[in-house]
Biopython code that builds the backbone (N, CA, C, O; Angstrom):
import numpy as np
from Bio.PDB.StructureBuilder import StructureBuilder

atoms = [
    (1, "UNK", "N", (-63.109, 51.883, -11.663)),
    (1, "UNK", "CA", (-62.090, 52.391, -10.783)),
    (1, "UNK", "C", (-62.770, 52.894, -9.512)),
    (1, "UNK", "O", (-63.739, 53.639, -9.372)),
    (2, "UNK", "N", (-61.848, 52.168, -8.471)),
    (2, "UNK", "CA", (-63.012, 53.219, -7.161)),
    (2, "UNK", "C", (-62.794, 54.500, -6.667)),
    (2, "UNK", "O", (-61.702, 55.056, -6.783)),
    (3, "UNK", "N", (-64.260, 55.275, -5.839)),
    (3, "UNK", "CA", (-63.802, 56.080, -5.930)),
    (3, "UNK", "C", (-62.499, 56.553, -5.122)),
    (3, "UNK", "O", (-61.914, 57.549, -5.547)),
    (4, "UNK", "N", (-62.066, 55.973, -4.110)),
    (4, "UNK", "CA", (-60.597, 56.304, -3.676)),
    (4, "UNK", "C", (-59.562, 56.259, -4.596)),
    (4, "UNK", "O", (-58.657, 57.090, -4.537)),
    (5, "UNK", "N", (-59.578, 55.619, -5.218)),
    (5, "UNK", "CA", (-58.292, 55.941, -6.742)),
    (5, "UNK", "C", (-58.169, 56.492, -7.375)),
    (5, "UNK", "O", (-57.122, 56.796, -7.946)),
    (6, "UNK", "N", (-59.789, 57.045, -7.618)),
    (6, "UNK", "CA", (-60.008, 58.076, -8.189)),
    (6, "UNK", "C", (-59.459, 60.005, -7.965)),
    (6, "UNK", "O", (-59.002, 60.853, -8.732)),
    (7, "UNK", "N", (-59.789, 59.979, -6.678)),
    (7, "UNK", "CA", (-59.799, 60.787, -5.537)),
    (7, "UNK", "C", (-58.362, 60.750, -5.589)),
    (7, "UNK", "O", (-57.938, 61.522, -6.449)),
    (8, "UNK", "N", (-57.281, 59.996, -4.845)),
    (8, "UNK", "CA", (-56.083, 60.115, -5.291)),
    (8, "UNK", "C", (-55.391, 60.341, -6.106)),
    (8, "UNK", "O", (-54.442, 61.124, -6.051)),
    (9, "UNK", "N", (-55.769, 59.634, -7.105)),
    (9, "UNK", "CA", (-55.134, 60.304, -8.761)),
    (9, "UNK", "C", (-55.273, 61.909, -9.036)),
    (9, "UNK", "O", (-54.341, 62.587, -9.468)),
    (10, "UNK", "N", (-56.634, 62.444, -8.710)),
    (10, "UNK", "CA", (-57.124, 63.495, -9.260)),
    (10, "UNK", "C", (-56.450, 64.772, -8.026)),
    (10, "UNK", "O", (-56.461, 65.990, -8.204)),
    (11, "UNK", "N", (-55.910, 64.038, -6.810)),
    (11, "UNK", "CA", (-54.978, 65.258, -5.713)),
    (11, "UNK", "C", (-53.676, 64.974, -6.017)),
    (11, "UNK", "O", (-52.779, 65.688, -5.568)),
    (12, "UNK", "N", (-53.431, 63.984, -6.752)),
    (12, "UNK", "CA", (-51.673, 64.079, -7.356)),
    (12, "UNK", "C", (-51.653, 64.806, -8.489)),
    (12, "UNK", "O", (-50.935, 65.798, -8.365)),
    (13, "UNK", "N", (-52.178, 64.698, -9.579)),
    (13, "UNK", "CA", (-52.626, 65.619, -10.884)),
    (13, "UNK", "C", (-52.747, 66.986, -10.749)),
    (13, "UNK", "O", (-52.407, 67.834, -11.574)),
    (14, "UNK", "N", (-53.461, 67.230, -9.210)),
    (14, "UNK", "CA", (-53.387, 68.921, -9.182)),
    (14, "UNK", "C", (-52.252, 69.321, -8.431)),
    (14, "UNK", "O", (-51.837, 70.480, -8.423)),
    (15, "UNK", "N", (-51.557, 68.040, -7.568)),
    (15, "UNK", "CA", (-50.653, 68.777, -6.534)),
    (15, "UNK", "C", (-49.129, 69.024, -7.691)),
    (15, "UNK", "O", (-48.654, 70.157, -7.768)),
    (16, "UNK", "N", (-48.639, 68.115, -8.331)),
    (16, "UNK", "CA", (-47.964, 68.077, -9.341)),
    (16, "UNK", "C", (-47.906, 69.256, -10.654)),
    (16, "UNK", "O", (-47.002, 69.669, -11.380)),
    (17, "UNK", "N", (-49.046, 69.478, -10.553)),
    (17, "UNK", "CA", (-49.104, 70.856, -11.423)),
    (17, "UNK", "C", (-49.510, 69.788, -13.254)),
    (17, "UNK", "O", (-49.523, 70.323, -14.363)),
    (18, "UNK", "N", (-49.731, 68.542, -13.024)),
    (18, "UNK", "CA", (-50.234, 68.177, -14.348)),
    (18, "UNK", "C", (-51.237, 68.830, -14.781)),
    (18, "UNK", "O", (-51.003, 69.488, -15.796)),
    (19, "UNK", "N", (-52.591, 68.899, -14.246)),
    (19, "UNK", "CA", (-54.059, 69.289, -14.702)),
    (19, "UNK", "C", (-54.061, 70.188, -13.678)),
    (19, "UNK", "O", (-53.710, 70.077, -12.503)),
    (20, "UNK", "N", (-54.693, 71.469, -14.561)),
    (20, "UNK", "CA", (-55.421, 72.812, -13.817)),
    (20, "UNK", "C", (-56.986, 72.552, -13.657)),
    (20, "UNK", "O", (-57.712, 72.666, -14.644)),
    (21, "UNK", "N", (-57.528, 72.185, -12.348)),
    (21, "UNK", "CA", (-58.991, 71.728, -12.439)),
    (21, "UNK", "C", (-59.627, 72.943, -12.678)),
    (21, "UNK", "O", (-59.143, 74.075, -12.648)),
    (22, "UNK", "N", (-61.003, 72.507, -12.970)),
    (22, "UNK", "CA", (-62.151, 73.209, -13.440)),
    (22, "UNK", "C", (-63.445, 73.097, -12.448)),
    (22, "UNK", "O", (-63.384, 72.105, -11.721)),
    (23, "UNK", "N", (-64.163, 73.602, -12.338)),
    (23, "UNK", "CA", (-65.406, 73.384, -11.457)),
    (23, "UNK", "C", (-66.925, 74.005, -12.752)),
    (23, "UNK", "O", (-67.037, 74.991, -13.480)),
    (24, "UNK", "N", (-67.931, 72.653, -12.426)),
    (24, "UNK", "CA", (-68.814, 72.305, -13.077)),
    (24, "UNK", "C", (-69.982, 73.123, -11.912)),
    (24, "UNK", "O", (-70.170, 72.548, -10.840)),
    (25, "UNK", "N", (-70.424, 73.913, -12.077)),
    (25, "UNK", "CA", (-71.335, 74.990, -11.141)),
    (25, "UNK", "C", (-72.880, 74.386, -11.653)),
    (25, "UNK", "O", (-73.278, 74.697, -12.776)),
    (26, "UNK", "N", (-73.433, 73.805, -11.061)),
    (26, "UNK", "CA", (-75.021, 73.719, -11.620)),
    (26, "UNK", "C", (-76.096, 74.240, -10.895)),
    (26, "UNK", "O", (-76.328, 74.040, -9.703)),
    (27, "UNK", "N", (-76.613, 74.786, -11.525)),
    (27, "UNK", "CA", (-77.609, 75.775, -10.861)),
    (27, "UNK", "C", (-79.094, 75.557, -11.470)),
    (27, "UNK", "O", (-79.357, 75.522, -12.672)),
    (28, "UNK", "N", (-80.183, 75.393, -10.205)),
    (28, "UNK", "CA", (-81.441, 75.220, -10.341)),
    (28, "UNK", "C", (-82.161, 76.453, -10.855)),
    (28, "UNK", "O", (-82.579, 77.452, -10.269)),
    (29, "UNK", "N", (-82.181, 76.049, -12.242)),
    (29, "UNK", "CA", (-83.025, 77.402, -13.081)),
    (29, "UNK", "C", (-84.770, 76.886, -13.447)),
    (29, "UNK", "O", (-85.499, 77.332, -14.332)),
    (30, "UNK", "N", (-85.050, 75.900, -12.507)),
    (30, "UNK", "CA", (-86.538, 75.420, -12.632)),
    (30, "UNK", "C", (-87.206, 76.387, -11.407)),
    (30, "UNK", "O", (-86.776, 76.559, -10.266)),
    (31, "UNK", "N", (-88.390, 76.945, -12.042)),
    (31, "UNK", "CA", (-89.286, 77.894, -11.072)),
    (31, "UNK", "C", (-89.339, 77.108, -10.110)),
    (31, "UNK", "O", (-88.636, 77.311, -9.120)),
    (32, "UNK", "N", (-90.159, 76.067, -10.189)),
    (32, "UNK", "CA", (-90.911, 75.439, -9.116)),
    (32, "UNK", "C", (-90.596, 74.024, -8.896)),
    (32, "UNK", "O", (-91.529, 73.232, -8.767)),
    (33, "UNK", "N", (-89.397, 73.627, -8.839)),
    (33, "UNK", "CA", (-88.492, 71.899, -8.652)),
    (33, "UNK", "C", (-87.694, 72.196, -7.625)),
    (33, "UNK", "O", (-87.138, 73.293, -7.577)),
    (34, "UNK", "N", (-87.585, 71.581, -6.996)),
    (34, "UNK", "CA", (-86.037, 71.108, -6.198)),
    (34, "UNK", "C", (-85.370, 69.970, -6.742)),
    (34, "UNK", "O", (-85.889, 68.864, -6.894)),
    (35, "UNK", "N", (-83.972, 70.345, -7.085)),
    (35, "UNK", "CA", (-83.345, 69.184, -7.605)),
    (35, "UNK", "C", (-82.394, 68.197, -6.726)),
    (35, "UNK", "O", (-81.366, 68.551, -6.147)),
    (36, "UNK", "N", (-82.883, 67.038, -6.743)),
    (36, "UNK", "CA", (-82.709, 66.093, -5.614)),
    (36, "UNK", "C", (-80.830, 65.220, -5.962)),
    (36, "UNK", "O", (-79.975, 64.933, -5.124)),
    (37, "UNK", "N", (-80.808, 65.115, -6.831)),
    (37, "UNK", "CA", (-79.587, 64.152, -7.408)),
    (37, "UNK", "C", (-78.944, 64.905, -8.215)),
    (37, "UNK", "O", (-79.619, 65.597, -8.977)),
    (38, "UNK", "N", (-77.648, 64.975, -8.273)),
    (38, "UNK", "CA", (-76.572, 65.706, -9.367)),
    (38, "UNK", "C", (-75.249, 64.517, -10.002)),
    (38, "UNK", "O", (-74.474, 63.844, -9.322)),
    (39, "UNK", "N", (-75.335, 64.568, -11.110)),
    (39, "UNK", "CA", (-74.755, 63.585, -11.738)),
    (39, "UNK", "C", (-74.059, 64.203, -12.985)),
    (39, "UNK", "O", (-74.558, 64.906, -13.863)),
    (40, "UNK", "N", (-72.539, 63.681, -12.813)),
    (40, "UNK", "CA", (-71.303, 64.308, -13.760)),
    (40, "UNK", "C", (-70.507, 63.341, -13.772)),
    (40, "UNK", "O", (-69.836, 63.012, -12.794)),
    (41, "UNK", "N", (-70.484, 62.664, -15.091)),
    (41, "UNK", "CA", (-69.548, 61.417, -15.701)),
    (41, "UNK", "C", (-68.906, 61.583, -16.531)),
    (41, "UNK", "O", (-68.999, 62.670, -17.100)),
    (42, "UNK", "N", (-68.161, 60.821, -16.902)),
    (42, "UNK", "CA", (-67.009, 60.980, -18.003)),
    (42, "UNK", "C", (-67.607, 61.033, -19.222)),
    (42, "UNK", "O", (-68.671, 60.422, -19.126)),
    (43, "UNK", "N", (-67.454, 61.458, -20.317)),
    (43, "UNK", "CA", (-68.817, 61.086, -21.707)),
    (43, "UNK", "C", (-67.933, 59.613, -21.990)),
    (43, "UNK", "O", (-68.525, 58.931, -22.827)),
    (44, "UNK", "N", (-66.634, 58.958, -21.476)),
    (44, "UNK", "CA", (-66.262, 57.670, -21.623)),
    (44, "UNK", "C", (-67.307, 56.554, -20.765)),
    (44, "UNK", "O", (-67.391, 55.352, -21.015)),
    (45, "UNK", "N", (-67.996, 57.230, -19.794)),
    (45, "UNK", "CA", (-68.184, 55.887, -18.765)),
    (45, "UNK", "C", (-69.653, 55.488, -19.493)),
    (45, "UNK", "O", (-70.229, 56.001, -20.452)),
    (46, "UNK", "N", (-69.941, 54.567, -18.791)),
    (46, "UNK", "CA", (-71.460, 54.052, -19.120)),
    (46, "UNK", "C", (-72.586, 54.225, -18.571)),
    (46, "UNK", "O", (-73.673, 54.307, -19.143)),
    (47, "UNK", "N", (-72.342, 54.295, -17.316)),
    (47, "UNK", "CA", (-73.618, 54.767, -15.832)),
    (47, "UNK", "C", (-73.157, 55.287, -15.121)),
    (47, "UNK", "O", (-71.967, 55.210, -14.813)),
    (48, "UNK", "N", (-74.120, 56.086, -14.583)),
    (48, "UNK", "CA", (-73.895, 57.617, -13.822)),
    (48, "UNK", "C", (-73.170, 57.458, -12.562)),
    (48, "UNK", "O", (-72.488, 58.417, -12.201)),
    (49, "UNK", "N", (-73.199, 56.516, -11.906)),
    (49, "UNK", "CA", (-72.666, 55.746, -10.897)),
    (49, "UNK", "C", (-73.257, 56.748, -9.582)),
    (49, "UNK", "O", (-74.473, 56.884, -9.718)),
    (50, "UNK", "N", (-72.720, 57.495, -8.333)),
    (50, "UNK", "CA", (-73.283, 58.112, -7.501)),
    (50, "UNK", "C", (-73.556, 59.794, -7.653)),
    (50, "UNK", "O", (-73.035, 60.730, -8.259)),
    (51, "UNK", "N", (-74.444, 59.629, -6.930)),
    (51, "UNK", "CA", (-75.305, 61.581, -6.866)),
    (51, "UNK", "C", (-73.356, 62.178, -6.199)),
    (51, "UNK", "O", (-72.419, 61.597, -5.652)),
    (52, "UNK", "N", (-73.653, 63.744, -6.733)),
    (52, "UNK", "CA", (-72.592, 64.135, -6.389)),
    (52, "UNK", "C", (-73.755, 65.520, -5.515)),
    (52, "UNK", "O", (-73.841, 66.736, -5.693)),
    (53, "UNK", "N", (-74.074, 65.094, -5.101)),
    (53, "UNK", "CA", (-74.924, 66.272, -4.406)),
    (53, "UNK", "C", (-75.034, 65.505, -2.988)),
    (53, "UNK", "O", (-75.345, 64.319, -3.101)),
    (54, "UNK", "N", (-74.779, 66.101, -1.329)),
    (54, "UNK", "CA", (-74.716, 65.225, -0.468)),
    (54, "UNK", "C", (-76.092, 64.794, 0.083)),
    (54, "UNK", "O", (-76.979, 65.592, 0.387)),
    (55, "UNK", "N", (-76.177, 63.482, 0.179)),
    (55, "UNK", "CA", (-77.528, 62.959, 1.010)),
    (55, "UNK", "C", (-78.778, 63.853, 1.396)),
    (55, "UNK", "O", (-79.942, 63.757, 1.007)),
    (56, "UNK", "N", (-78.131, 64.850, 2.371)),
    (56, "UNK", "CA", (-79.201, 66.103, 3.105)),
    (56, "UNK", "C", (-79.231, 67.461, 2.450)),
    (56, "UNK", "O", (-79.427, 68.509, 3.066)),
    (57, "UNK", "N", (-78.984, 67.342, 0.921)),
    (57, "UNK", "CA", (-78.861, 68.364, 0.347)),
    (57, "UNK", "C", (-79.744, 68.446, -0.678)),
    (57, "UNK", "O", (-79.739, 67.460, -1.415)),
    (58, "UNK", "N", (-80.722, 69.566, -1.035)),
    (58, "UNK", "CA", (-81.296, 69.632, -2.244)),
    (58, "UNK", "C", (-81.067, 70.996, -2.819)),
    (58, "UNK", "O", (-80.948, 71.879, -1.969)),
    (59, "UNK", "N", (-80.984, 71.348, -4.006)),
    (59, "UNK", "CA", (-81.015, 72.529, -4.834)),
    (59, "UNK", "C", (-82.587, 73.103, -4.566)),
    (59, "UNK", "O", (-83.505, 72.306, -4.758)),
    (60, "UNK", "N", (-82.820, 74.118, -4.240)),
    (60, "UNK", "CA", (-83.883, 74.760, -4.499)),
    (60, "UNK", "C", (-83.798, 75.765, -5.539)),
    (60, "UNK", "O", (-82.673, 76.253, -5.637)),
    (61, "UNK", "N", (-84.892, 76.328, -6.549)),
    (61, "UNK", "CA", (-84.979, 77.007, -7.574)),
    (61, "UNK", "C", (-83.743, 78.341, -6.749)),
    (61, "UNK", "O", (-83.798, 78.851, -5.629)),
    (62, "UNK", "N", (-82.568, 78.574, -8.068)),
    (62, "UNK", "CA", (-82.203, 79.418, -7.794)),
    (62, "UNK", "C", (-80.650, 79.095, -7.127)),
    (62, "UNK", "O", (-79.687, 79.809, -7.406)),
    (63, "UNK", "N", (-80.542, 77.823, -6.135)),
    (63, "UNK", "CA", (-79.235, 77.512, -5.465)),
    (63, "UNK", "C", (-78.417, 76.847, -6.570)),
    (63, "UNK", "O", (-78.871, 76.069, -7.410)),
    (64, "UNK", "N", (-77.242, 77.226, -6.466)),
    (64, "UNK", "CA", (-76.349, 76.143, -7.034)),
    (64, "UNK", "C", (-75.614, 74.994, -6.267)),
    (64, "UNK", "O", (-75.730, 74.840, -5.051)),
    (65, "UNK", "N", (-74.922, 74.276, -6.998)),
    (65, "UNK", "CA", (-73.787, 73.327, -6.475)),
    (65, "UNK", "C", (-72.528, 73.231, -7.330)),
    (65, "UNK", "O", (-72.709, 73.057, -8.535)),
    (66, "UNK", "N", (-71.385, 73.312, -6.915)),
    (66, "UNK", "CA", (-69.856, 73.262, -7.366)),
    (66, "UNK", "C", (-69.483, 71.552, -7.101)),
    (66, "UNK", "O", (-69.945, 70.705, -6.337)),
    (67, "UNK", "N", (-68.420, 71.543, -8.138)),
    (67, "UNK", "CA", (-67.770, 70.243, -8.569)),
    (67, "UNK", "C", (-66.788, 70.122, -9.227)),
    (67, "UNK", "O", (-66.978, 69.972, -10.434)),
    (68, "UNK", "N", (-65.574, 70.134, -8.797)),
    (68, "UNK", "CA", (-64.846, 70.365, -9.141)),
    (68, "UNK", "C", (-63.886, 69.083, -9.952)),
    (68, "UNK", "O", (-63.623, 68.054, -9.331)),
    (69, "UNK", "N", (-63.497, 69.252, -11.139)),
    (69, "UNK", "CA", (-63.289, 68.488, -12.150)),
    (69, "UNK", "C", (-62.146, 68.334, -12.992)),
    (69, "UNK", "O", (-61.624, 69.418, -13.254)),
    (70, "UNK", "N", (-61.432, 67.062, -13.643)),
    (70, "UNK", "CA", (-60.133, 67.766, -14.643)),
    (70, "UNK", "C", (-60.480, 67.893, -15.685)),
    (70, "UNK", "O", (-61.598, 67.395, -15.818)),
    (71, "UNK", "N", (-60.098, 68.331, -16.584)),
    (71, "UNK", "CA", (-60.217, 68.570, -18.133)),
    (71, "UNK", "C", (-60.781, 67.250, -18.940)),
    (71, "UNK", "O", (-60.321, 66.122, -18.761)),
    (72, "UNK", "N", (-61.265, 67.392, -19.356)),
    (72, "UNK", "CA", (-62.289, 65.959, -19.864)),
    (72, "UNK", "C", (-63.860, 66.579, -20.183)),
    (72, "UNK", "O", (-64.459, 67.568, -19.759)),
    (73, "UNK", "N", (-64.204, 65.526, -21.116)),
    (73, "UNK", "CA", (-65.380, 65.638, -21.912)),
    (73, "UNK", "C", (-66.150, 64.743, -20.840)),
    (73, "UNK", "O", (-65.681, 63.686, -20.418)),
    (74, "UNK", "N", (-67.682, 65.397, -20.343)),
    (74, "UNK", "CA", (-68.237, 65.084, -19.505)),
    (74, "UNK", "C", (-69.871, 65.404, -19.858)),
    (74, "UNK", "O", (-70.304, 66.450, -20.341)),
    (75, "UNK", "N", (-70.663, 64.175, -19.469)),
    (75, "UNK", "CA", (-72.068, 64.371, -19.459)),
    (75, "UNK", "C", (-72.573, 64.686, -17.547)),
    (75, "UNK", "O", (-72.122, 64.248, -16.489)),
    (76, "UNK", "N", (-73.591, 65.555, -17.860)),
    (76, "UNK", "CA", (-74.261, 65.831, -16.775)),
    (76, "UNK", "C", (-76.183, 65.577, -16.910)),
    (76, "UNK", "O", (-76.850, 65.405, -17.930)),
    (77, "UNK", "N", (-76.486, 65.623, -15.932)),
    (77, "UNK", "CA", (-77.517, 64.983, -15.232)),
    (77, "UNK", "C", (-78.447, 65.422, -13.932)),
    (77, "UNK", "O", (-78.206, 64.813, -12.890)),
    (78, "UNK", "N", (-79.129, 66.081, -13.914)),
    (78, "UNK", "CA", (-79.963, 66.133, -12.659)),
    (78, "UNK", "C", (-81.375, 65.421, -12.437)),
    (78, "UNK", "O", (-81.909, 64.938, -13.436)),
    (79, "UNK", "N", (-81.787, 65.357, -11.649)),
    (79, "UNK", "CA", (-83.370, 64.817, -11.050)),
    (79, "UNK", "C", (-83.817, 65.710, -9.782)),
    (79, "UNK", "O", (-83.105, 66.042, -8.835)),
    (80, "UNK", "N", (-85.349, 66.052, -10.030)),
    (80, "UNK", "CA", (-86.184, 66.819, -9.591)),
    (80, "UNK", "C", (-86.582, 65.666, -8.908)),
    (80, "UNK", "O", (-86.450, 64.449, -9.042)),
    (81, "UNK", "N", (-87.375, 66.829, -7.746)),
    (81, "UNK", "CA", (-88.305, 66.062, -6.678)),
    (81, "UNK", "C", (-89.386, 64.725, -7.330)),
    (81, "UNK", "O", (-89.891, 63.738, -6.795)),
    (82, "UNK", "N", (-89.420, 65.344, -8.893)),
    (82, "UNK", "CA", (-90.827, 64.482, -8.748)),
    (82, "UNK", "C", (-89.860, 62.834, -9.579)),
    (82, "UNK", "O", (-90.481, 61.776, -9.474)),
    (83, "UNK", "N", (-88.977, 62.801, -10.039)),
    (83, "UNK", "CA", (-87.971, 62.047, -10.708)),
    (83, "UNK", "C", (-87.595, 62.242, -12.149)),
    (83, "UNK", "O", (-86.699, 61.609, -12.707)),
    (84, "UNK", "N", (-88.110, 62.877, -12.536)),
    (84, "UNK", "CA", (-87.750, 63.728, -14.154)),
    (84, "UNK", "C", (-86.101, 63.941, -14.146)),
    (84, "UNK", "O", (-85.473, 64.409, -13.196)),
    (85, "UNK", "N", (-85.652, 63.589, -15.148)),
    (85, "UNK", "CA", (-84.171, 64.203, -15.542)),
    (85, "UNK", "C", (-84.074, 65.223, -16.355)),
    (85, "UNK", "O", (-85.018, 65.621, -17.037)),
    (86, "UNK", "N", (-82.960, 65.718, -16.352)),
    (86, "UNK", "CA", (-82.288, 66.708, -16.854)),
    (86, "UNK", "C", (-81.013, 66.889, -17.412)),
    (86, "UNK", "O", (-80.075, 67.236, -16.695)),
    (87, "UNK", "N", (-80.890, 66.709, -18.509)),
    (87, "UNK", "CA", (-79.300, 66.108, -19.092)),
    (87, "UNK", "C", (-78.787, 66.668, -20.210)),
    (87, "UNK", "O", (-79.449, 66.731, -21.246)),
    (88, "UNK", "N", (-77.642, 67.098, -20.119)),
    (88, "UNK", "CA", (-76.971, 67.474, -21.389)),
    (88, "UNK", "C", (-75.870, 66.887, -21.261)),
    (88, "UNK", "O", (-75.282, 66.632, -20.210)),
    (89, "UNK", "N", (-75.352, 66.503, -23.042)),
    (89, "UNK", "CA", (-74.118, 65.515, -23.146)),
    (89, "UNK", "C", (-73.046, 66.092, -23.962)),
    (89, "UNK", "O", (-73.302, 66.777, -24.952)),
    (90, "UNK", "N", (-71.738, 65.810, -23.539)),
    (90, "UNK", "CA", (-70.612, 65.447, -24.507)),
    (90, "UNK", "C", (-70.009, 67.730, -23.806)),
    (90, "UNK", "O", (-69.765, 68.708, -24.512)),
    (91, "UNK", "N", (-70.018, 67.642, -22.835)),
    (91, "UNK", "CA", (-69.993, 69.432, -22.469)),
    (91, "UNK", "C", (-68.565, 69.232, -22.467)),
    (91, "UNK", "O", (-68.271, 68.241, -21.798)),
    (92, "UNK", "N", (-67.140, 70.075, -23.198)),
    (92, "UNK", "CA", (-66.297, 69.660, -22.750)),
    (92, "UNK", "C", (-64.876, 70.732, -22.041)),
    (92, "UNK", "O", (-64.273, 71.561, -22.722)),
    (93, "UNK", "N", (-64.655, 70.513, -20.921)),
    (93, "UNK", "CA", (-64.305, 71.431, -19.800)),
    (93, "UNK", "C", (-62.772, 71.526, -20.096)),
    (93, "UNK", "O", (-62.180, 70.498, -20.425)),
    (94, "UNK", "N", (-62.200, 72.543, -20.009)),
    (94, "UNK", "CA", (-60.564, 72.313, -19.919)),
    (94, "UNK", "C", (-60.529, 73.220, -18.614)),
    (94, "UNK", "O", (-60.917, 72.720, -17.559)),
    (95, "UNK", "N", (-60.063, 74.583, -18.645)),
    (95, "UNK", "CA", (-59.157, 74.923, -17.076)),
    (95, "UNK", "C", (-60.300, 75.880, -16.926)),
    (95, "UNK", "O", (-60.199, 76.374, -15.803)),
    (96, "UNK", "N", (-61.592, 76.476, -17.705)),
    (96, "UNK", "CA", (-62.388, 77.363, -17.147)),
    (96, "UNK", "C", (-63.558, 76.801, -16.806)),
    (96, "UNK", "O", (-63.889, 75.690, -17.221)),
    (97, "UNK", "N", (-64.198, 77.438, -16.111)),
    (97, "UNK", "CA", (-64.852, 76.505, -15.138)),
    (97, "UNK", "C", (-66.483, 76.799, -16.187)),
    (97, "UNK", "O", (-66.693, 77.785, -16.893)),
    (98, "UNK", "N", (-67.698, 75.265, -15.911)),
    (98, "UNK", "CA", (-68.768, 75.475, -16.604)),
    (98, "UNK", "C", (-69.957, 75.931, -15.943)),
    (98, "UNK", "O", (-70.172, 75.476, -14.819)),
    (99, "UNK", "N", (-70.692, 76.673, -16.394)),
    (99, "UNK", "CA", (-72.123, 76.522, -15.563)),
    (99, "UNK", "C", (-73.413, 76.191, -16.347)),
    (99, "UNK", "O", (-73.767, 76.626, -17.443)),
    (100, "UNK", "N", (-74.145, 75.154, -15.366)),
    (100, "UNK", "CA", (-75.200, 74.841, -16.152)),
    (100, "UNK", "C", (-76.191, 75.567, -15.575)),
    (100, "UNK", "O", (-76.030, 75.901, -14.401)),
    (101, "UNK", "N", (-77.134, 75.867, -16.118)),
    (101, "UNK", "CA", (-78.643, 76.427, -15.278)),
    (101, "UNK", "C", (-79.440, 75.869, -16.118)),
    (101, "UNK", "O", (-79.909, 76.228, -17.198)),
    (102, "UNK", "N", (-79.537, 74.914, -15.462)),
    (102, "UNK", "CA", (-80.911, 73.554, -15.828)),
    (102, "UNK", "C", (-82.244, 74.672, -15.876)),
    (102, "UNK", "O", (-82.845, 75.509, -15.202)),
    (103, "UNK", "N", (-82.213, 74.127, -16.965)),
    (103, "UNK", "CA", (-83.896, 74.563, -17.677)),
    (103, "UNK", "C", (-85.054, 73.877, -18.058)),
    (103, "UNK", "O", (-84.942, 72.856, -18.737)),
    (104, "UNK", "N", (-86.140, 74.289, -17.721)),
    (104, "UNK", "CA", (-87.435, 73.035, -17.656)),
    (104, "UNK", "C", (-87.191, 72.664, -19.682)),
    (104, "UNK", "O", (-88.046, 71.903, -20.136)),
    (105, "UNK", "N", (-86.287, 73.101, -20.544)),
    (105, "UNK", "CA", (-86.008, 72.695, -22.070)),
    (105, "UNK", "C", (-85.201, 71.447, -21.752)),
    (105, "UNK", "O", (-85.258, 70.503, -22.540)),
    (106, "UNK", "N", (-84.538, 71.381, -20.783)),
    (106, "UNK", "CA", (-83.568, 70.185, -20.657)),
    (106, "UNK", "C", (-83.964, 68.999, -20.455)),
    (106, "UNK", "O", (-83.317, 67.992, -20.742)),
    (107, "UNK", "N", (-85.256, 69.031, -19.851)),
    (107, "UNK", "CA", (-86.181, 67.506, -19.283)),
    (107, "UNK", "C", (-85.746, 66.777, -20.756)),
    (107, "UNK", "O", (-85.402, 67.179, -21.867)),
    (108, "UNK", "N", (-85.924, 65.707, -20.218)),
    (108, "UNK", "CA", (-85.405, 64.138, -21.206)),
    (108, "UNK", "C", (-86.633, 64.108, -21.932)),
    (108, "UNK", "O", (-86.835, 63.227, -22.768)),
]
sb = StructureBuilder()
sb.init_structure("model")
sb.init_model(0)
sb.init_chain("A")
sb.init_seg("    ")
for serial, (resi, resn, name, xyz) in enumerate(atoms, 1):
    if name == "N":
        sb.init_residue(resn, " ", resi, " ")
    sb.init_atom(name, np.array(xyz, "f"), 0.0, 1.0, " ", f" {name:<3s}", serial, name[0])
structure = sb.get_structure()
């Protein structure tokens, strides 16, 4: 599905009052990484498809990033400067919002 259909579906769903979104907060809890890529998929899809973190943006130890999301079972994903991941699966969100603070335990 692209992401414009996506994007549309998910501002009729909230404008309608179907789904109360949630926001997925991830926060760089590595001393000494900057985390370069942020990645949040459906636990339905298959590949991570695009960074949800923008182009000129990196997490430094300590910053977070917001993402805001509907209710659904979702895997997440980060990558450090050096390309190491960081992933936990199957997290599942309804109307309160999650936070991750990626921990050097999370590396793959």
């Amino acid at each position: 599905m692209s992401k414009l259909l996506i994007t549309a579906l998910f501002m009729f769903l909230v404008a309608t009052g179907c789904y109360d979104p949630a926001k997925v907060i991830i926060t760089n809890g590595l001393e000494d990484r900057n985390i370069e890529y942020v990645y949040v998929s459906s636990g339905s899809e298959e590949e991570w498809g695009t960074s949800n973190l923008p182009d000129w943006k990196v997490l430094q130890p300590g910053e977070s990033h917001e993402i805001t999301v509907l209710p659904d079972t979702y895997d997440l994903q980060v990558v450090d400067q050096y390309g190491k991941t960081y992933t936990v699966w199957d997290i599942e969100i309804e109307t309160e919002d999650y936070e991750w603070i990626v921990a050097p335990s999370d590396m793959d």
